[in-house]
N, C-alpha and C positions, 0 to 999 in steps of 0.2 A: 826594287832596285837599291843597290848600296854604293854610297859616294865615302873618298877617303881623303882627308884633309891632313897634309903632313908638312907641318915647320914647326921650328924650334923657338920659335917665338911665341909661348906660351899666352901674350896679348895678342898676339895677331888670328891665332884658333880661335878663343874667345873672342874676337869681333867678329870673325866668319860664323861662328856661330850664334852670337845674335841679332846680327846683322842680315843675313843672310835670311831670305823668306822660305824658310823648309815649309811651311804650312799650304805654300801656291807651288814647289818643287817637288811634294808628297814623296820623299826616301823611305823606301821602308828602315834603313839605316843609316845615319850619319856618323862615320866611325875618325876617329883624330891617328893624330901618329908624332912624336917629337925628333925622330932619327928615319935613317935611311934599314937599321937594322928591327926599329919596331914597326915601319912600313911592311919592308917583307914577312914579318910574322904572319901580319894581317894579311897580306895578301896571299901566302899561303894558307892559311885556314877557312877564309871568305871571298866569296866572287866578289869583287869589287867591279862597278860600271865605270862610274867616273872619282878620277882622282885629280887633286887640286894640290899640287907640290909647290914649295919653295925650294931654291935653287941649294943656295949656304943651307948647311946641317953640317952635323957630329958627323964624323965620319966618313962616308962616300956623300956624293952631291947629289940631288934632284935630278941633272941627268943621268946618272946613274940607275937614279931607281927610276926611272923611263926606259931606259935599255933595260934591267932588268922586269921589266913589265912588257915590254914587247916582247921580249924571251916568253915566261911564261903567262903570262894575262894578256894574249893580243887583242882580246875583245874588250881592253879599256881604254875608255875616251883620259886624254890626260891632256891637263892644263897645267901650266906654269904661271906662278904667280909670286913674283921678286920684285926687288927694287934694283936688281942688275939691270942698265938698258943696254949694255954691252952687245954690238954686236953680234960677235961669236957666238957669245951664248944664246942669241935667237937662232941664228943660223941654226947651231945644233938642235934647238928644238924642232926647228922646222925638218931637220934631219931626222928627226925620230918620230916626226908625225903626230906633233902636237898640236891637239887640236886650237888652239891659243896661248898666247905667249903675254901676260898680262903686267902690268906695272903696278906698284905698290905706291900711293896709298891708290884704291880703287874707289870706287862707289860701291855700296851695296846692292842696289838697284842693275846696276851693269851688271856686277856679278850676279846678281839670280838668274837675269837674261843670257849671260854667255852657260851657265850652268843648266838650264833648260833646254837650252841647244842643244846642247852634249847629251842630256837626257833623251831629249828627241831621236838625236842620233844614234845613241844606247838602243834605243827602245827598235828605231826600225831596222837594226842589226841583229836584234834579238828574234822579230816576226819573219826576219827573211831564216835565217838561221833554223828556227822552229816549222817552216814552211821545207825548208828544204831535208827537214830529218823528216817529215812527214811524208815528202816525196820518195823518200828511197824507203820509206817502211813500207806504204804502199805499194810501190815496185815491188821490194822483195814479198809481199802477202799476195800481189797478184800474180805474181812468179809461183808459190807454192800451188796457189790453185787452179794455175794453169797446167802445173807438175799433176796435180791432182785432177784433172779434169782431162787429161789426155791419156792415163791412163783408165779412167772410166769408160773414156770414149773406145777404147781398145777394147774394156770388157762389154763391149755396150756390142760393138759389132762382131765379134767371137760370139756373144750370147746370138744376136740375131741370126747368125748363119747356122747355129746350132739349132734354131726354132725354124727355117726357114731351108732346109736340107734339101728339100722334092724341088724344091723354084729355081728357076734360072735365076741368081745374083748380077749384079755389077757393082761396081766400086762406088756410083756415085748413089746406089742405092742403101748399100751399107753406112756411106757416109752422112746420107740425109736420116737415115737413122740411127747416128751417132752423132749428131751435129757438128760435124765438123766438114771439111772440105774435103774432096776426091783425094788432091796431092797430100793434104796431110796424111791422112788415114793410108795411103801408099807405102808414103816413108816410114810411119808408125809399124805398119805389119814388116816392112823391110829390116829396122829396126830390131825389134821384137822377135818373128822367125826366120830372119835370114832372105836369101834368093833375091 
């Protein structure tokens, strides 16, 4: 997982960063950013989970680069962390689905805790996510070989009536020896040759 820390206060990265307990928050990445314009680089090149913005920057604002994160990064957890207590400005975060809205100066300690959260949250977003690409792969694999298996079953009972020529048939005899059911094997030959 990669977290992204972005304010222009060049002391305040450097306290999150050794302040901050990465060693109990295990990031595969802990990446910085001083602007709104060097955040998006990064977040164009790198999945980023959680990001930890300040409001004031060069440029566009922190919620800026919240709306442009919900644009294209909707799977990041995004916290605010200012010394704005302005209302408005929670408001909007809470508008844009931030997962915290923090005050400067903070504890370190808190922050690791709200930042775990968020990883937590990251993380069970990622296994549902992963569970659900699993299920439609599935789907479509049991979809082909159901593709593939109804047509055997076709070749399965065309062969047996060819071996089976002198015998009275029925449908559900062909069927139990195609493994499939009467109506399927119906629709199939209907399907298949017509009538």
């Amino acid at each position: 997982m990669n977290i992204l820390i972005v304010d222009d206060e060049q002391l305040a990265v450097q306290g999150m960063l050794d302040g901050v307990n990465w060693d109990v928050l295990g990031f595969d990445k802990v990446l910085t950013a001083n602007s709104y314009a060097e955040a998006v680089n990064i977040i164009k090149n790198t999945y980023i989970d959680i990001m930890v913005s300040d409001i004031e920057m060069p440029g566009e604002s922190g919620l800026k680069l919240i709306e442009y994160v919900n644009e294209h990064s909707q799977n990041t957890e995004c916290i605010i962390l200012t010394c704005h207590d302005e209302f408005d400005y929670a408001r909007a975060a809470v508008g844009l689905n931030c997962l915290e809205y923090l005050l400067k100066p903070i504890r370190y300690q808190k922050l690791t805790e709200i930042i775990l959260r968020a990883k937590e949250k990251a993380e069970a977003r990622r296994k549902t996510e992963q569970m659900t690409q699993y299920g439609q792969q599935f789907i479509q694999a049991l979809s082909q070989e159901t593709k593939g298996d109804t047509a055997n079953a076709l070749d399965t009972a065309v062969g047996y009536i060819d071996q089976h020529l002198a015998e009275e048939l029925s449908v559900r005899d062909l069927a139990a020896a195609s493994f499939i059911s009467a109506d399927h094997l119906t629709r199939l030959f209907k399907k298949k040759f017509g009538a």
